[in-house]
DRENPA-922723 format. One record per atom (N, C-alpha, C): atom name; x, y, z. Coordinates in steps of 0.001 Angstrom, whole numbers, plus 524288, in hexadecimal, padded with zeros to 5 digits. Example, Ala and Ser with C-alpha at 12.3 -4.5 7.8 and 13.67 -1.06 7.14 Angstrom:
BEGIN
N, 83386, 7E9C6, 81E78
CA, 8300C, 7EE6C, 81E78
C, 83390, 7F31C, 81E78
N, 83232, 7F736, 81BA8
CA, 83566, 7FBDC, 81BE4
C, 83264, 8001E, 81EBE
This chain:
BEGIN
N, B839B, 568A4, 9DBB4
CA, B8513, 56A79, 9D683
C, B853D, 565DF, 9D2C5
N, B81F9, 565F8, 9CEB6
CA, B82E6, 5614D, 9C9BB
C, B87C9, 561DD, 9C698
N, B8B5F, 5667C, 9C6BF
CA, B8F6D, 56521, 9C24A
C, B9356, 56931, 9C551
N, B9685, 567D3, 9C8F8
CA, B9C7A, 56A8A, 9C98D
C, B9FD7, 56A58, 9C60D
N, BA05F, 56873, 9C0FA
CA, BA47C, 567CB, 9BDF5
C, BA48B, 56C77, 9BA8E
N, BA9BB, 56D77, 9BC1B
CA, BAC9D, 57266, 9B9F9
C, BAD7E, 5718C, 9B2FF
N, BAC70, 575A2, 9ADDD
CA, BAF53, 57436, 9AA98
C, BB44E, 57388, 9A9F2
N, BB596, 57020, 9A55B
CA, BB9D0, 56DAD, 9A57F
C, BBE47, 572C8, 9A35D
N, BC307, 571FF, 9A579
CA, BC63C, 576F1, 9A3B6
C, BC8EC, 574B6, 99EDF
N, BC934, 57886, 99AC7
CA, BC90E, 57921, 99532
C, BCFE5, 57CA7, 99442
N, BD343, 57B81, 99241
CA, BD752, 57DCD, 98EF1
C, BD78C, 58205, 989ED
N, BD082, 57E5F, 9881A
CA, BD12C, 57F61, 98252
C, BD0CE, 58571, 9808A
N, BD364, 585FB, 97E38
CA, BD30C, 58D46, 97CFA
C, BD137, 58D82, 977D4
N, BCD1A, 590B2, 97841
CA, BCB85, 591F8, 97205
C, BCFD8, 59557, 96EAA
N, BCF93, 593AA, 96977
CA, BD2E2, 59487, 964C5
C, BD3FF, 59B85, 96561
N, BCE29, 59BA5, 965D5
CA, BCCF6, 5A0BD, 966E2
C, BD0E7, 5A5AE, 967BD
N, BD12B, 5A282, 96CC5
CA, BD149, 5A611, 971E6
C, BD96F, 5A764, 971A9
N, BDBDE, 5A37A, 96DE7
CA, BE000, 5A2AB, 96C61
C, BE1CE, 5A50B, 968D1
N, BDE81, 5A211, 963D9
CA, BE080, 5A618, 95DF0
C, BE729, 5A40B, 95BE2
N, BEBF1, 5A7E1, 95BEA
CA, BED29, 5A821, 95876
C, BF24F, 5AAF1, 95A92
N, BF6CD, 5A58A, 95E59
CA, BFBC6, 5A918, 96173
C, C0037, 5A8F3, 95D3E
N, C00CF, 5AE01, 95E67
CA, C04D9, 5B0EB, 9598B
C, C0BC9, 5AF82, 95DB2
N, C0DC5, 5AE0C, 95A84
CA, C137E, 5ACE6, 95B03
C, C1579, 5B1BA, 95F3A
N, C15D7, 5B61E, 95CD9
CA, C15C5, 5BB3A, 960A0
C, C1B3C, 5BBF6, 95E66
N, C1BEF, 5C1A9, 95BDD
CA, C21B6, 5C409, 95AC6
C, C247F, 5C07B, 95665
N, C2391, 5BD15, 954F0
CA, C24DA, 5B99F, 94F54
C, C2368, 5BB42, 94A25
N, C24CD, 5BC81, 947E9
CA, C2695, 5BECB, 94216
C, C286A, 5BB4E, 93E14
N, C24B4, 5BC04, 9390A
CA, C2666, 5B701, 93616
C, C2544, 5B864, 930D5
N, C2615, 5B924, 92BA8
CA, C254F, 5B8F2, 92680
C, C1F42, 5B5C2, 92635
N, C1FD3, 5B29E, 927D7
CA, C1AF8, 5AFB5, 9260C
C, C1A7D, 5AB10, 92BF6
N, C1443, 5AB79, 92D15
CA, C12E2, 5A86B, 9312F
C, C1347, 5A3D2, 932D3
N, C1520, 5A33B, 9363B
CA, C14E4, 59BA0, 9374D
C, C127A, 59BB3, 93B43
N, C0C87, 598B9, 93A51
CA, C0954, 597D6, 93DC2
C, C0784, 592B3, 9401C
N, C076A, 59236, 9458F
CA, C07B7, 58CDF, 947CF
C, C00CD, 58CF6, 94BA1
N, BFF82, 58886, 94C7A
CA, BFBF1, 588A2, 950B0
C, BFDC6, 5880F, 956F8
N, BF909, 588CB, 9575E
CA, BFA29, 585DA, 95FD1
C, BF423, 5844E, 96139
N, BF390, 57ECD, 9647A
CA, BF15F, 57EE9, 96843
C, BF051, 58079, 96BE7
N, BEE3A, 584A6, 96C54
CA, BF00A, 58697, 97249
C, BED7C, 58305, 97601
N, BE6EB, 58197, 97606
CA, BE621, 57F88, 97A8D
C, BEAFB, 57A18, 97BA0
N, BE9FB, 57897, 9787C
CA, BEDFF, 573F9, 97805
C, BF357, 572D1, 97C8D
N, BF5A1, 577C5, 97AAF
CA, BFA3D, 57C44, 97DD9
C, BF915, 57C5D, 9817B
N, BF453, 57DDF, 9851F
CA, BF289, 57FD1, 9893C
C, BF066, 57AAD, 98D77
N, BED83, 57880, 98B5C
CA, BED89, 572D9, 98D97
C, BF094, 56EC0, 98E3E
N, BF43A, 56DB6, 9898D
CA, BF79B, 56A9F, 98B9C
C, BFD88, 56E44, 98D23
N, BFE40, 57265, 98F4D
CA, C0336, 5762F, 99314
C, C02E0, 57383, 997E0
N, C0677, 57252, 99A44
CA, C0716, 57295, 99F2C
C, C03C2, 575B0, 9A3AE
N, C03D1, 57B60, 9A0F0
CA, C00FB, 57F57, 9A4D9
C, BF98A, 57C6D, 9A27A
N, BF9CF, 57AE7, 99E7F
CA, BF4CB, 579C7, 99D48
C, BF22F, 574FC, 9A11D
N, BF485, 5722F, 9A17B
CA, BF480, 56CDC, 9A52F
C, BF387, 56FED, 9A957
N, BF531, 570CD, 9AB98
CA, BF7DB, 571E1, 9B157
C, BF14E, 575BC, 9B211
N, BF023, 577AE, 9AFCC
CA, BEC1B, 57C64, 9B12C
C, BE692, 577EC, 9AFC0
N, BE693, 57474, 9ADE5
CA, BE348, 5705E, 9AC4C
C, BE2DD, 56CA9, 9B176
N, BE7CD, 56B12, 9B118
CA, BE619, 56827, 9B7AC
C, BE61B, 56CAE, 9BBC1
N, BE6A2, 571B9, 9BC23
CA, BE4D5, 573E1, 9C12C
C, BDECA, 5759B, 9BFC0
N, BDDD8, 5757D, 9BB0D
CA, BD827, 57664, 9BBDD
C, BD522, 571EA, 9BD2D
N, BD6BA, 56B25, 9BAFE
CA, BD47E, 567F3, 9BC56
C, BD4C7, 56800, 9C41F
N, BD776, 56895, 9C429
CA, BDA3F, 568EE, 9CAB5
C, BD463, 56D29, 9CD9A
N, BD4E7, 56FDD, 9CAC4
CA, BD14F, 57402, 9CE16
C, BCADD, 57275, 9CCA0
N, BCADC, 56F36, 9C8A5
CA, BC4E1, 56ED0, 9C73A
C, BC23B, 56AAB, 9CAB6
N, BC7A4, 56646, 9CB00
CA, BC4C2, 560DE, 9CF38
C, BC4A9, 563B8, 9D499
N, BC919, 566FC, 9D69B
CA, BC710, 566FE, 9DBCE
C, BC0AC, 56ACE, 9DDD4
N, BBF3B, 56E0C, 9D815
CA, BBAF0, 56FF3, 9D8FB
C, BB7E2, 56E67, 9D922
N, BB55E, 569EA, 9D541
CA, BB23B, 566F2, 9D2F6
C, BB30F, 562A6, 9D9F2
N, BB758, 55FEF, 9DA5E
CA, BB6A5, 55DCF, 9DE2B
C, BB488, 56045, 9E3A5
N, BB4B9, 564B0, 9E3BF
CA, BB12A, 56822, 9E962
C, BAB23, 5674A, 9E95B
N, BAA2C, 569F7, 9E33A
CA, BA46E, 568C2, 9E17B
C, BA366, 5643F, 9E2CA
N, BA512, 560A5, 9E0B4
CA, BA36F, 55B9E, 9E068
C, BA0C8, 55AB9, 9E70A
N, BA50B, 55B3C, 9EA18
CA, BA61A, 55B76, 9F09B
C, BA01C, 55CF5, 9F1A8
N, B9FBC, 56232, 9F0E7
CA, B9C6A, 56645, 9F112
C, B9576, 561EA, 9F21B
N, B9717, 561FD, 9EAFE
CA, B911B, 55EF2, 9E977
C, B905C, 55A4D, 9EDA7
N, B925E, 55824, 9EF1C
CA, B92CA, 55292, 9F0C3
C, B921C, 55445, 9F701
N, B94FD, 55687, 9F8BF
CA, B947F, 5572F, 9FE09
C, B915B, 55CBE, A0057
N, B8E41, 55F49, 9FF10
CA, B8B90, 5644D, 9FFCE
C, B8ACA, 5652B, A053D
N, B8DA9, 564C8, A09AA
CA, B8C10, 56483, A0F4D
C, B91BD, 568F3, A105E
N, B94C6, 569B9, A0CB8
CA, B99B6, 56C2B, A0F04
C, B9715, 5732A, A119F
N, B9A06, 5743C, A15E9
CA, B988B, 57953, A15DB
C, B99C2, 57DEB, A144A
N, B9921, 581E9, A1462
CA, B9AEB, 58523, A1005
C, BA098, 58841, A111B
N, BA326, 587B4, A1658
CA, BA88A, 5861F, A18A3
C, BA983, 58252, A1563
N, BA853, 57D04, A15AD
CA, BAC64, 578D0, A1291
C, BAAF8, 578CE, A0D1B
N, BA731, 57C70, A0AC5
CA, BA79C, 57BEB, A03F8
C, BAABA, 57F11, A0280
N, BAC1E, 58488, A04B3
CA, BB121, 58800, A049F
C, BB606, 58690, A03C4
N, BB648, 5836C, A09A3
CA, BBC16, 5813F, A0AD5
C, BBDB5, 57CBA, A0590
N, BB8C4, 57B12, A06D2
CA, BBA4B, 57556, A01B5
C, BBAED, 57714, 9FB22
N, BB927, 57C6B, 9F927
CA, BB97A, 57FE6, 9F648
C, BBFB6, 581B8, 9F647
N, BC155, 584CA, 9F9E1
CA, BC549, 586F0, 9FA6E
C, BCB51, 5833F, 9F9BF
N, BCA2B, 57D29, 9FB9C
CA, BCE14, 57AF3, 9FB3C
C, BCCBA, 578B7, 9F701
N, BC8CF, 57825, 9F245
CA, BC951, 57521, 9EE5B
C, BCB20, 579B5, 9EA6C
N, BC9F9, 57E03, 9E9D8
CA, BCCF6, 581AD, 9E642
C, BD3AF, 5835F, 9E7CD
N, BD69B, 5806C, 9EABF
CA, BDBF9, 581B1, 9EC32
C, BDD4A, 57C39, 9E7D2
N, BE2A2, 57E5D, 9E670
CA, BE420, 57D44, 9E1CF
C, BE773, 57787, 9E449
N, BE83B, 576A4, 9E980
CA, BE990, 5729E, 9EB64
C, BE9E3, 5722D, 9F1AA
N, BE7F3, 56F7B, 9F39F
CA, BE7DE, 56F8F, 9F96A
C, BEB41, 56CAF, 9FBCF
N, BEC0B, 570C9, 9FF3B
CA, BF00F, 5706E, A0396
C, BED2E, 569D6, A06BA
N, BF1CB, 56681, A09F4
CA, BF008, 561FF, A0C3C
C, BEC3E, 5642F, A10A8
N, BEC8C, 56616, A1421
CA, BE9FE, 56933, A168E
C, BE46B, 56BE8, A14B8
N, BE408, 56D11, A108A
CA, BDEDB, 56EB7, A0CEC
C, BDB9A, 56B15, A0C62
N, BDDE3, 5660F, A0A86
CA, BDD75, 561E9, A072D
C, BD9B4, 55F4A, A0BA2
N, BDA9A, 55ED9, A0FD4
CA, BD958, 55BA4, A14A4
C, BD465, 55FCE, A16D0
N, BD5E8, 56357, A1575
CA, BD16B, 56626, A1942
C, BCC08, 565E1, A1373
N, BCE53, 564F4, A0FE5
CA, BC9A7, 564E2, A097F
C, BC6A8, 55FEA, A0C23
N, BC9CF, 55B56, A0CA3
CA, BC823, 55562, A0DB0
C, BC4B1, 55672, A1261
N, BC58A, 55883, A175A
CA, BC3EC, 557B1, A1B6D
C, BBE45, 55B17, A1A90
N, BBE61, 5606F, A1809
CA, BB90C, 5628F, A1874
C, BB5A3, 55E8A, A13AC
N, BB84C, 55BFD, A0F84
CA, BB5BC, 559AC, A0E48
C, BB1FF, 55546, A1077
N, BB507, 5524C, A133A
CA, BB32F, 54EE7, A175A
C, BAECE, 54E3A, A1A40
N, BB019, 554AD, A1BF0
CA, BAAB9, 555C8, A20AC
C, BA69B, 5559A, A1DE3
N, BA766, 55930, A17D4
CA, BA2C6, 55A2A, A15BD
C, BA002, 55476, A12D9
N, BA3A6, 55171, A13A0
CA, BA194, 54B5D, A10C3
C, B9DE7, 5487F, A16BA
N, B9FA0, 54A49, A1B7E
CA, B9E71, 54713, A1FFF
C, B96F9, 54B41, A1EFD
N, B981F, 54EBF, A1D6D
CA, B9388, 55164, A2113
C, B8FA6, 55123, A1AA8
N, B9160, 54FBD, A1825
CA, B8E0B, 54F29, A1261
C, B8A98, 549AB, A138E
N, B8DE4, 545D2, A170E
CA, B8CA5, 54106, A16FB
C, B8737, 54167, A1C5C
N, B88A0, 544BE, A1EE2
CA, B84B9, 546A6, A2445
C, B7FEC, 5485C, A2238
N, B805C, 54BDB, A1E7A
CA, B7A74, 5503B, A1A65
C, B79CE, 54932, A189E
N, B7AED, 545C6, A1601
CA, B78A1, 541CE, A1354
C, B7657, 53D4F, A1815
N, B76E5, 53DD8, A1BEA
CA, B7656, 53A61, A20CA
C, B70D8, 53CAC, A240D
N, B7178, 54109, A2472
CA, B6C0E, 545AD, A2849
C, B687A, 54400, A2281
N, B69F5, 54457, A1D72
CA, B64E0, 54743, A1917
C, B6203, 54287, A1991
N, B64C6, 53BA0, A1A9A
CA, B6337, 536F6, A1970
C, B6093, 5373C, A1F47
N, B6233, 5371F, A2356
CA, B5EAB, 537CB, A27DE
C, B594D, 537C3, A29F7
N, B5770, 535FA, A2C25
CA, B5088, 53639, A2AE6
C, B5223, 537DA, A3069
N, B51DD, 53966, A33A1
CA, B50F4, 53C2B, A3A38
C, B547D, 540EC, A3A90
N, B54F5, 5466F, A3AEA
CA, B5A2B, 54915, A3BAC
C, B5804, 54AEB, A4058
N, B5E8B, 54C0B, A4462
CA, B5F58, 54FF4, A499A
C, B5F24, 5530D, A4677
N, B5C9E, 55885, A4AE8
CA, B5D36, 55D2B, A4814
C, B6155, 55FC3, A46BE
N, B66C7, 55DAD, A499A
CA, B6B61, 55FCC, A4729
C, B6C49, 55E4E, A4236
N, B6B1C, 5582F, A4191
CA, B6BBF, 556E4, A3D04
C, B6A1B, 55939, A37F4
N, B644B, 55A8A, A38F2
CA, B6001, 55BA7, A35B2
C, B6417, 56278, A338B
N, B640C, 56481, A393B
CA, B6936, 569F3, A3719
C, B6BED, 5696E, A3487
N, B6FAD, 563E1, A343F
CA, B73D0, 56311, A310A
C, B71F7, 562DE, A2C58
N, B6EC1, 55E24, A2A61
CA, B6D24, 55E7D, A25B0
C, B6A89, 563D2, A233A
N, B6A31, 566AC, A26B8
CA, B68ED, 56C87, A22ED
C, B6D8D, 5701E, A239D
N, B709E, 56DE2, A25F2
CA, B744B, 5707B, A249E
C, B7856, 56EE1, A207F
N, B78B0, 568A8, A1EC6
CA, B7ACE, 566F2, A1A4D
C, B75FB, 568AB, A153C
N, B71C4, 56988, A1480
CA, B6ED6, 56C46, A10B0
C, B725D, 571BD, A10BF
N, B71B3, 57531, A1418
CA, B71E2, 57958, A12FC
C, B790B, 57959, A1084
N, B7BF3, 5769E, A10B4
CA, B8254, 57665, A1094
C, B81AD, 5740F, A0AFD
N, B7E65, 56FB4, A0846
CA, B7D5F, 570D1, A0411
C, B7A46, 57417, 9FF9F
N, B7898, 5766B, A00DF
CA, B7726, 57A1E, 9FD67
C, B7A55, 57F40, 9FC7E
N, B7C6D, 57F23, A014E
CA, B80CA, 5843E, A015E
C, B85C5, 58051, 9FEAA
N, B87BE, 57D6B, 9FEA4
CA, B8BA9, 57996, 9FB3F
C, B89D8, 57950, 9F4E9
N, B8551, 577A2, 9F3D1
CA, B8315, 577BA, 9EFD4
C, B8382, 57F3F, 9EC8A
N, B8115, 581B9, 9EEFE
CA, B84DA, 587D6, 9EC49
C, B89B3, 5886E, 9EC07
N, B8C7C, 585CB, 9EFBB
CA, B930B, 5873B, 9F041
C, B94A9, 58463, 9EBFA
N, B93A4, 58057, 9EA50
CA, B9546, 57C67, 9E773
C, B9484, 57FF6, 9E1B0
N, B8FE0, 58187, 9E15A
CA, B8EB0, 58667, 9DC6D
C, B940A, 58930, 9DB13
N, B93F1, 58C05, 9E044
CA, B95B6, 590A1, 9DF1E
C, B9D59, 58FDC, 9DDEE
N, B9DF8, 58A72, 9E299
CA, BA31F, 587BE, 9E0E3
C, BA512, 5871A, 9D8C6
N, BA082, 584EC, 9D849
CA, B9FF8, 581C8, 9D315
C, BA202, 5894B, 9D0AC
N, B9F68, 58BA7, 9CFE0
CA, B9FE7, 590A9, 9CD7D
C, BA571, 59417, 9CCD7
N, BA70A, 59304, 9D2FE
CA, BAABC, 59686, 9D40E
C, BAF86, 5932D, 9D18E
N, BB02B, 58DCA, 9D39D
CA, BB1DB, 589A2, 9CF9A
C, BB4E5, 58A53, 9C9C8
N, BB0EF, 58913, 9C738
CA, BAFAF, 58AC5, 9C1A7
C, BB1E2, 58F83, 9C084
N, BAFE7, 59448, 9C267
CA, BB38F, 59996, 9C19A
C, BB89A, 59A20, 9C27A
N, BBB37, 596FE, 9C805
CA, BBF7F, 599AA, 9C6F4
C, BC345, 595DD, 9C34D
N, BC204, 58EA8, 9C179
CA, BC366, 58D98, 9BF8E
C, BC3E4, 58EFE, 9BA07
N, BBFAB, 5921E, 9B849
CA, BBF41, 5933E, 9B3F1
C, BC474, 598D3, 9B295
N, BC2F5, 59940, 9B6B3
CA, BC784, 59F3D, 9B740
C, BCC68, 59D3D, 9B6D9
N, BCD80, 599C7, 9BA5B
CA, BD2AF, 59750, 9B9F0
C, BD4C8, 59533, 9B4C3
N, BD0B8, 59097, 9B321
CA, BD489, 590CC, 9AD0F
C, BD423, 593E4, 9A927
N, BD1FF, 59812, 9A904
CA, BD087, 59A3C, 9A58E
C, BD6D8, 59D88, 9A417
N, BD73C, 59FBF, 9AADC
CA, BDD2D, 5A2D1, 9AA91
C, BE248, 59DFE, 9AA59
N, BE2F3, 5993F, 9AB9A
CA, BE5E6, 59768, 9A95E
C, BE4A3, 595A5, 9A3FF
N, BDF25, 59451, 9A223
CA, BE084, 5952B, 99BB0
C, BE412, 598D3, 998C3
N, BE380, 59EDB, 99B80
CA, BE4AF, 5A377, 9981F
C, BEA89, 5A394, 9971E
N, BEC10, 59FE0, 99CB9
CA, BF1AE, 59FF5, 99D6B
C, BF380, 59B83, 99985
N, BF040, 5976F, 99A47
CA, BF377, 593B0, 99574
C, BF3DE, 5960B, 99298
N, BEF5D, 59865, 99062
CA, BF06E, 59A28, 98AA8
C, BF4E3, 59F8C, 98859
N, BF6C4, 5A0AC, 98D3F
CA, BF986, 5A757, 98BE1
C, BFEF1, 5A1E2, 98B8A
N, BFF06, 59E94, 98ECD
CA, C0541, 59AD5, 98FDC
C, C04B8, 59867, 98965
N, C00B6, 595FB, 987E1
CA, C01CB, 5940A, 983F0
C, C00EC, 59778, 97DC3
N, C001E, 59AE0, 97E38
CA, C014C, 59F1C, 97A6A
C, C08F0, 5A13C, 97A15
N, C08BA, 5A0BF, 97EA5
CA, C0EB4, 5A372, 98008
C, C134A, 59F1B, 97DA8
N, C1051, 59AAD, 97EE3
CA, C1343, 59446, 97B2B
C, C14A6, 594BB, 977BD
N, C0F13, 5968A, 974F7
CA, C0C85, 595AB, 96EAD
C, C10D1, 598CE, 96B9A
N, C107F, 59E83, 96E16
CA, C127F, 5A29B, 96C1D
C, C19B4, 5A2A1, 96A79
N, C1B3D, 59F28, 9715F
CA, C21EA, 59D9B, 96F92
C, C2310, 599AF, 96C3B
N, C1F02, 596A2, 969D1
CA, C1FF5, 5927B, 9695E
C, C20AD, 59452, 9631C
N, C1B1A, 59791, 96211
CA, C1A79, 59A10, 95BE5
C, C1FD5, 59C91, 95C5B
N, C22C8, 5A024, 95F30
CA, C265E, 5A268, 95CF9
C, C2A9C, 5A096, 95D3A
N, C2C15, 59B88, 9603E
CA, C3011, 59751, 95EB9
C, C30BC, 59683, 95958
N, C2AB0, 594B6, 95704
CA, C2B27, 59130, 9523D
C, C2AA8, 5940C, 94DEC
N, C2930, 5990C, 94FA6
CA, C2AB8, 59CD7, 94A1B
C, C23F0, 59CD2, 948EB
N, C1E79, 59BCC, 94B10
CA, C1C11, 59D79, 94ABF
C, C18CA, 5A3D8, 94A30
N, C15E8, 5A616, 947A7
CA, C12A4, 5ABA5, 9487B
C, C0F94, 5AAD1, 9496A
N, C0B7E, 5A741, 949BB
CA, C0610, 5A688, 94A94
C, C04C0, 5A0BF, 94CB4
N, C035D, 5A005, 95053
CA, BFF30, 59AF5, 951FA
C, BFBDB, 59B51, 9551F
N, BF87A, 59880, 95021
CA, BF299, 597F2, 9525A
C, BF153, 594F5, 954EB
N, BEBE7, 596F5, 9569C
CA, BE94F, 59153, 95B09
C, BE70D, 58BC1, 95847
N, BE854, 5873A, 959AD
CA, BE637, 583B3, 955B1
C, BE094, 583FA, 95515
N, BDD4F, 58671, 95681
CA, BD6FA, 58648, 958B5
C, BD794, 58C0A, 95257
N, BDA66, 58E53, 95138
CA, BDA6B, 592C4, 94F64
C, BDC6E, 591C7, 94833
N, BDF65, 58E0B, 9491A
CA, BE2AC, 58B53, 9447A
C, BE3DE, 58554, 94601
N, BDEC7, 58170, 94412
CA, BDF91, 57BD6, 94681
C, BE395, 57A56, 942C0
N, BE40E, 57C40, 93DF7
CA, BE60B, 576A6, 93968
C, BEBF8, 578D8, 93A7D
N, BED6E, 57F0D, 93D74
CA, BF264, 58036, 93B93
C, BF75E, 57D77, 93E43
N, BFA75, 57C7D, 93AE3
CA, BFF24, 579C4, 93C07
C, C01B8, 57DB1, 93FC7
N, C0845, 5799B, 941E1
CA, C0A8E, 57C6C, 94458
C, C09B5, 57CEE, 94B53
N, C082A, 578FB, 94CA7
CA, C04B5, 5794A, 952F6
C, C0A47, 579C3, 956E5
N, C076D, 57C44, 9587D
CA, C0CE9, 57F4A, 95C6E
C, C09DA, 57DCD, 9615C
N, C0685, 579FA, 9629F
CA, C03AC, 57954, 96600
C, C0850, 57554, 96B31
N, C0B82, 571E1, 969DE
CA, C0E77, 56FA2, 96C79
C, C1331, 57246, 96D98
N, C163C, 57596, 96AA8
CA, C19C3, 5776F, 96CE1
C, C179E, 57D6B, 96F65
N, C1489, 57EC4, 96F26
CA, C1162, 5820F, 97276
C, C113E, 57F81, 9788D
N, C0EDB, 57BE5, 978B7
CA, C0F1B, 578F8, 97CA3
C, C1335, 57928, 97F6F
N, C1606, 5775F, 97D72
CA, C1D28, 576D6, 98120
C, C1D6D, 57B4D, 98267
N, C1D25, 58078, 97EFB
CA, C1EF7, 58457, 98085
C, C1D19, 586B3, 984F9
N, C1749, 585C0, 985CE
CA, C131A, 58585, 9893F
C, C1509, 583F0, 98FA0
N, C15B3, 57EDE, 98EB2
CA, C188F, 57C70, 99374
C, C1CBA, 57CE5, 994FA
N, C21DD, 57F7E, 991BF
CA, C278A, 58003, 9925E
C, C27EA, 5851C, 992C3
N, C23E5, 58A0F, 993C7
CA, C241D, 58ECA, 995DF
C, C23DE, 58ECA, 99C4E
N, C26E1, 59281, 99C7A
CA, C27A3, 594F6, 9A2B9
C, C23EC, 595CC, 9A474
């Protein structure tokens, strides 16, 4: 594979998609209107972090399989599973951890064997078997690695997508106590109203992080 690298995961929320959070149940003679950052809100929260490094968390150990993958193509399709299965667990057990290292191992001893028979000028015929049998273990590695890369990508994409939705319902819920603390009716998104005064974007924040 020429490019395992996953896109980079993104916070940024269109203006769009935001608009225009109303204070909620506040009543006023005349409007006092404030802004918010939301992405702002959402990236620098606690829950925003935290979902940032578990996605970084989940992107190296994928990217690092691939990598594995590309480099060593002799694994069999037992150890591209197994080595699959323990790199998508969200943390491995010591016991996991050792058995990840050890199938790695083999598959580094027997990668180094396919590079030893291919340089060879005489093969036994077992040998000559082996080396078609490290062909045939890469090309079947070489699809897995595909289809890894794919499945990858999807469910990461799935994943932040639903903790985006969640930042954004947590930091609306901020926005909203924060407007009706301060005697706000209306605040907009800064993407929606850049020049407007009134940024409720930092104490949004706190409120953000100092919720249950």
């Amino acid at each position: 594979m020429k490019d395992i690298r996953f896109l980079q995961f993104g916070w940024v929320l269109a203006a769009s998609l935001i608009g225009v959070v109303m204070a909620g149940g506040f009543q006023a003679p005349t409007e006092k209107v404030g802004v918010v950052d939301i992405s702002k809100v959402v990236e620098n929260s606690d829950f925003g972090k935290s979902n940032q490094e578990e996605f970084a968390k989940m992107k190296a150990s994928r990217e690092n399989l691939l990598e594995f993958i590309d480099t060593n193509r002799v694994l069999t399709t037992e150890q591209g599973q197994r080595l699959r299965d323990l790199a998508i667990k969200p943390t491995m057990t010591p016991e996991e951890k050792a058995e990840n290292d050890r199938i790695r191992a083999d598959v580094v001893a027997a990668n180094k064997k396919w590079t030893e028979l291919s340089t060879k000028s005489s093969l036994l015929p077992e040998e000559r078997n082996l080396l078609d049998e490290y062909a045939r273990r890469s090309q079947t590695m070489n699809d897995y690695a595909q289809r890894l890369f794919r499945e990858f990508t999807n469910d990461m994409q799935g994943w932040a997508d639903k903790q985006k939705l969640t930042s954004i319902e947590k930091a609306r819920a901020a926005i909203q106590q924060v407007a009706k603390a301060q005697g706000y009716s209306v605040v907009f998104e800064v993407g929606v109203a850049p020049y407007g005064a009134n940024d409720l974007s930092d104490a949004a924040l706190t409120a953000m992080n100092t919720a249950k």
